[in-house]
SEDREN-996503 format. One record per residue: residue in one letter; x, y, z of N, C-alpha, C, O, CB in turn. Coordinates in nm, 3 decimals. Glycine has a CB too. Example, Ala and Ser with C-alpha at 12.3 -4.5 7.8 and 13.67 -1.06 7.14 Angstrom:
2
ATOM   resn       n.X       n.Y       n.Z      ca.X      ca.Y      ca.Z       c.X       c.Y       c.Z       o.X       o.Y       o.Z      cb.X      cb.Y      cb.Z
ATOM      A     1.319    -0.569     0.780     1.230    -0.450     0.780     1.320    -0.330     0.780     1.424    -0.332     0.846     1.131    -0.447     0.905
ATOM      S     1.285    -0.225     0.708     1.367    -0.106     0.714     1.290     0.003     0.787     1.341     0.114     0.804     1.408    -0.060     0.572
! end
This chain:
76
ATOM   resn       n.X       n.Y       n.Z      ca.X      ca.Y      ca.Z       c.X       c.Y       c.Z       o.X       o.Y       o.Z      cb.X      cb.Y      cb.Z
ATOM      X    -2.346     1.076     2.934    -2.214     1.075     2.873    -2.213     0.971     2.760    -2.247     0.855     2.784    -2.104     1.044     2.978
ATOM      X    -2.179     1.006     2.653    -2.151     0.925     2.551    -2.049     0.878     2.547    -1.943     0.930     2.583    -2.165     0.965     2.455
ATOM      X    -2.074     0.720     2.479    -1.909     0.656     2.495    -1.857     0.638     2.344    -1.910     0.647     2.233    -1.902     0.479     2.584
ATOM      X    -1.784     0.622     2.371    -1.644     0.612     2.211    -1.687     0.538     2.126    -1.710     0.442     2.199    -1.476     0.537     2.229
ATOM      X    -1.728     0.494     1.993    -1.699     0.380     1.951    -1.623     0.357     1.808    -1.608     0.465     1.751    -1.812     0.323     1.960
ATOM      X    -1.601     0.309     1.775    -1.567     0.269     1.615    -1.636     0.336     1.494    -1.735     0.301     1.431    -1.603     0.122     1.593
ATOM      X    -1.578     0.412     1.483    -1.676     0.485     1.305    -1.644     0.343     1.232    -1.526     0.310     1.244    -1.570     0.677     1.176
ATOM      X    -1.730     0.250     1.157    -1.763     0.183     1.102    -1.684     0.159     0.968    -1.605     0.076     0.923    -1.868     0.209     1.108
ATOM      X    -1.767     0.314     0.911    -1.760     0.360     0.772    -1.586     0.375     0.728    -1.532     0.309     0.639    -1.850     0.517     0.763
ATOM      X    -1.509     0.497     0.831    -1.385     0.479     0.836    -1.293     0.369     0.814    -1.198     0.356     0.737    -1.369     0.510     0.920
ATOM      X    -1.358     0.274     0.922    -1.271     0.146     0.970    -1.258     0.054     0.774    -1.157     0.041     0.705    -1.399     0.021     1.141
ATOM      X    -1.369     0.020     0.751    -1.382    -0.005     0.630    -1.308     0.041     0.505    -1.249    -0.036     0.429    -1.478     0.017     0.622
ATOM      X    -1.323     0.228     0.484    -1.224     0.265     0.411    -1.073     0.217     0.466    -0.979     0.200     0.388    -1.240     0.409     0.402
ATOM      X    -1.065     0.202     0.571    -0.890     0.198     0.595    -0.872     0.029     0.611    -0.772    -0.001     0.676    -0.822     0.302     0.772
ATOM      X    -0.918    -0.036     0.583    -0.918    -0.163     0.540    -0.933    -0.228     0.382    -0.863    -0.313     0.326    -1.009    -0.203     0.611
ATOM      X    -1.032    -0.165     0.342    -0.960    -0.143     0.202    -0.832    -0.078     0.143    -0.771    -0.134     0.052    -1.034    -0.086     0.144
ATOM      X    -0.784     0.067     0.208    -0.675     0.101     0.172    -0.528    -0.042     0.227    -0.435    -0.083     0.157    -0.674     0.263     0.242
ATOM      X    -0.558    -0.076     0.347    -0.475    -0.192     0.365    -0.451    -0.298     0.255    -0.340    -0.341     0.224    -0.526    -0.258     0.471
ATOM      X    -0.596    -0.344     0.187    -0.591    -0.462     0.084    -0.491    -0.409    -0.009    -0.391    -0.466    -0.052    -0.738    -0.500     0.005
ATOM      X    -0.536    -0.284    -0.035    -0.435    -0.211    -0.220    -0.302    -0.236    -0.129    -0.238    -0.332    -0.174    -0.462     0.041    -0.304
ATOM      X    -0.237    -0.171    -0.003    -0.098    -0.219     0.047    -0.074    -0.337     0.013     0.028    -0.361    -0.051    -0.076    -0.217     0.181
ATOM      X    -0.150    -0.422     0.042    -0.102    -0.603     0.062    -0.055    -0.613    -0.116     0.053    -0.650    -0.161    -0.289    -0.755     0.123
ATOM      X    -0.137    -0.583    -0.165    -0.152    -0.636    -0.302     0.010    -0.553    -0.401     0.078    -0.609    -0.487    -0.346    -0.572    -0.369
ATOM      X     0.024    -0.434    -0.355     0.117    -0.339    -0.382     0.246    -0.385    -0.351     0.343    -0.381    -0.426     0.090    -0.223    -0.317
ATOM      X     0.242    -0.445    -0.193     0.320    -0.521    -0.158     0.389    -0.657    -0.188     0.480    -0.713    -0.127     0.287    -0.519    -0.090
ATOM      X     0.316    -0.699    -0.308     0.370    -0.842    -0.326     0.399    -0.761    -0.462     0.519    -0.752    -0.486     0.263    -1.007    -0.314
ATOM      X     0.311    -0.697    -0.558     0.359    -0.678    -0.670     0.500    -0.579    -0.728     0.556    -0.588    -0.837     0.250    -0.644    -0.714
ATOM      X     0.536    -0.479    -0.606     0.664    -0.455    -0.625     0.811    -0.497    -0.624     0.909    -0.475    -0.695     0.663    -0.400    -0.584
ATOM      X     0.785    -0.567    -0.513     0.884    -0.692    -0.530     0.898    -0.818    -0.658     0.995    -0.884    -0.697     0.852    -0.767    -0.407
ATOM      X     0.797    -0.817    -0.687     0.794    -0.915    -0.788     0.840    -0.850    -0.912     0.902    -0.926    -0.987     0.658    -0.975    -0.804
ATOM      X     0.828    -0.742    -0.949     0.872    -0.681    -1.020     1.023    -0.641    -1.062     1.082    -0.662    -1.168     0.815    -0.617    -0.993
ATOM      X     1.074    -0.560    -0.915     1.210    -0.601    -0.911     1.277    -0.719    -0.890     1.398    -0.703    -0.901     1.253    -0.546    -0.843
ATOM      X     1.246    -0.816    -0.868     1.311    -0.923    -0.947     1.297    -0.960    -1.035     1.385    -1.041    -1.063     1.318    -1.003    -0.920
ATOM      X     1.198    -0.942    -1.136     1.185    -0.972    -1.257     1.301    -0.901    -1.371     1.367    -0.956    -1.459     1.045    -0.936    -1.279
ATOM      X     1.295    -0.756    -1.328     1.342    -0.652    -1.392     1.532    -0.696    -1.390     1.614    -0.698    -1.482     1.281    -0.497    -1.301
ATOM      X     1.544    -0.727    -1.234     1.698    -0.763    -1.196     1.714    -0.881    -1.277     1.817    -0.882    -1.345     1.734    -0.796    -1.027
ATOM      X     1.647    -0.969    -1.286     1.676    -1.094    -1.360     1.702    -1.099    -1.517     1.764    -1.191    -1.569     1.566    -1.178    -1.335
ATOM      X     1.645    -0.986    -1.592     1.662    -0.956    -1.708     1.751    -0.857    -1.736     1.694    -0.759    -1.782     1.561    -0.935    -1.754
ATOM      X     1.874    -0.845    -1.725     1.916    -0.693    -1.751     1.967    -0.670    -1.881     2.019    -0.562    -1.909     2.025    -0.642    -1.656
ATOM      X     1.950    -0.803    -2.002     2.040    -0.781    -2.157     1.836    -0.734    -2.215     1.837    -0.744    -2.338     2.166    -1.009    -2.265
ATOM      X     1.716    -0.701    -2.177     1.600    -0.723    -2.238     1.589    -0.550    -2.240     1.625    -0.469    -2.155     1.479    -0.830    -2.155
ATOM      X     1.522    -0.531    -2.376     1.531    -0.376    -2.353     1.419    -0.319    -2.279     1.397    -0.203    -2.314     1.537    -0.299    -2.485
ATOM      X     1.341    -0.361    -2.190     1.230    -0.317    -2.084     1.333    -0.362    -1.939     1.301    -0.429    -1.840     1.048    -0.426    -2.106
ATOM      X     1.439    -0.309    -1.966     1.499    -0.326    -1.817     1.463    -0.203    -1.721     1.421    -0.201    -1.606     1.668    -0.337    -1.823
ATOM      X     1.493    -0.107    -1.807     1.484     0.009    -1.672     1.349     0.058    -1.683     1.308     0.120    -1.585     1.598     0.154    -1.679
ATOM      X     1.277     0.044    -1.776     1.086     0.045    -1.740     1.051    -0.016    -1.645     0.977     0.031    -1.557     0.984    -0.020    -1.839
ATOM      X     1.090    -0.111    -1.646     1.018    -0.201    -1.517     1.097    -0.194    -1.386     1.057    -0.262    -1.292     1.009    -0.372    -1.552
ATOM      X     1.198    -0.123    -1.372     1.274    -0.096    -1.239     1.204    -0.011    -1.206     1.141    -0.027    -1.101     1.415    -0.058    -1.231
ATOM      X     1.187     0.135    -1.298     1.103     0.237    -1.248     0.976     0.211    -1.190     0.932     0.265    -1.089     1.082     0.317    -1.339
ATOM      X     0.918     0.124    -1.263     0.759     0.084    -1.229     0.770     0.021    -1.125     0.667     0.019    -1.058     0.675    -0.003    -1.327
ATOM      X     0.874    -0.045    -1.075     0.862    -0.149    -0.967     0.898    -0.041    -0.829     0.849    -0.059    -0.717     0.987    -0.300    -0.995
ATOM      X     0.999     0.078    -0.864     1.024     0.122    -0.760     0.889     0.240    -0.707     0.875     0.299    -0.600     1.169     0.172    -0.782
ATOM      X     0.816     0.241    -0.819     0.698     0.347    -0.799     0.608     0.266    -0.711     0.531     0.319    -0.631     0.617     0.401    -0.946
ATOM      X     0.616     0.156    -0.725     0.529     0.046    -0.711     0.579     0.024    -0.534     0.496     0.013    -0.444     0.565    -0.098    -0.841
ATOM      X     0.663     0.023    -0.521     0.715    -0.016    -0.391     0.729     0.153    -0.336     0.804     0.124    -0.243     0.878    -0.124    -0.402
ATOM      X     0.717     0.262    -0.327     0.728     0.358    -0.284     0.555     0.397    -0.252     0.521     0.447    -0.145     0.820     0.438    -0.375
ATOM      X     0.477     0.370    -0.340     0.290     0.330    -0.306     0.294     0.238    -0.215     0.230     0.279    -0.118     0.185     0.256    -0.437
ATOM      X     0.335     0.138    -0.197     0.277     0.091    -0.122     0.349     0.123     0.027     0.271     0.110     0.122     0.259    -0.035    -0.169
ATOM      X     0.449     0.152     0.053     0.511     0.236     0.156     0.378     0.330     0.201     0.301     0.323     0.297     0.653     0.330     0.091
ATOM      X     0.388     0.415     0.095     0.259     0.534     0.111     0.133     0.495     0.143     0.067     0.571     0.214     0.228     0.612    -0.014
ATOM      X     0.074     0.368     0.098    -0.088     0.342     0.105    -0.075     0.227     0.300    -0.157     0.168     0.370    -0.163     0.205    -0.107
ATOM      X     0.023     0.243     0.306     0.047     0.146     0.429    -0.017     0.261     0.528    -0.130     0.273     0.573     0.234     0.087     0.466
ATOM      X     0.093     0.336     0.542     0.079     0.461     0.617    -0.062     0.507     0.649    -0.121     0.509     0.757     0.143     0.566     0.543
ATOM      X    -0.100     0.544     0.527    -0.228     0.611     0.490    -0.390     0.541     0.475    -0.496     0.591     0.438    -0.191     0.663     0.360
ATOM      X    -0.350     0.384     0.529    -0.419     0.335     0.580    -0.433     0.277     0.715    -0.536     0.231     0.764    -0.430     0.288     0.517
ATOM      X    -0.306     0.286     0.774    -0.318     0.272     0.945    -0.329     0.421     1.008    -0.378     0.451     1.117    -0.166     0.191     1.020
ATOM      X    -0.292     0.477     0.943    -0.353     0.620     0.996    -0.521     0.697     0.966    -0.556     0.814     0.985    -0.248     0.721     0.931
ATOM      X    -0.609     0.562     0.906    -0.725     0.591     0.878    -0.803     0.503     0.970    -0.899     0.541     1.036    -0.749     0.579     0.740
ATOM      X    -0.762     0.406     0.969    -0.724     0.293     1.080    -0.764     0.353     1.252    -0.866     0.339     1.319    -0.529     0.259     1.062
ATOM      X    -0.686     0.395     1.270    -0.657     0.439     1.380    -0.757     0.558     1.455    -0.815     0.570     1.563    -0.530     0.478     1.355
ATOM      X    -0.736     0.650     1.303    -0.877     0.802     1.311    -1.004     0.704     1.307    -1.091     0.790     1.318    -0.889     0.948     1.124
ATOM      X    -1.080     0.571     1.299    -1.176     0.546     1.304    -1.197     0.514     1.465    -1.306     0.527     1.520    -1.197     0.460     1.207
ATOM      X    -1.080     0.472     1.530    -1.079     0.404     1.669    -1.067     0.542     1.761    -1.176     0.545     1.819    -0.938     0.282     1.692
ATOM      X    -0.999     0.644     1.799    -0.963     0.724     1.839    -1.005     0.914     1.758    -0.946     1.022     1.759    -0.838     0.659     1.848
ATOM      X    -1.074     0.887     1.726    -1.097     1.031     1.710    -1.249     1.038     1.736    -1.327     0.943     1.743    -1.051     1.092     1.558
ATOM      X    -1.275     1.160     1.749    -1.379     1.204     1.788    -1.509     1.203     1.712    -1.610     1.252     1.763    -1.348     1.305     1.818
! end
């Protein structure tokens, strides 16, 4: 009987996808406050958009890396 272990290779990709979260994660926020803090500058609503794209990725790369995460520990 073979036993379970850790795909390696997986675990790795979904740890990198975690880093781009972390990093996604500080830079969308930073953004929208930047953007909120300026609202007479004419790059106001560029950088809201970018910030909210920015914060909607990293929502997405969170996900999509604990669920790669997880397929390295538990799948077959």
């Amino acid at each position: 009987m073979e036993t379970k272990r850790t795909n390696k290779d997986v675990l790795v990709k979904g740890m990198k996808t975690m880093g781009i979260t972390a990093i996604l994660m500080f830079l969308g926020p930073t953004l929208v406050y930047v953007g909120l803090s300026n609202p007479d500058k004419p790059l106001y609503i560029p950088i809201l958009i970018a910030a909210a794209i920015i914060c909607i990725l990293a929502i997405y790369f969170a996900f999509k890396g604990l669920k790669t995460i997880m397929d390295s520990m538990f799948k077959k």
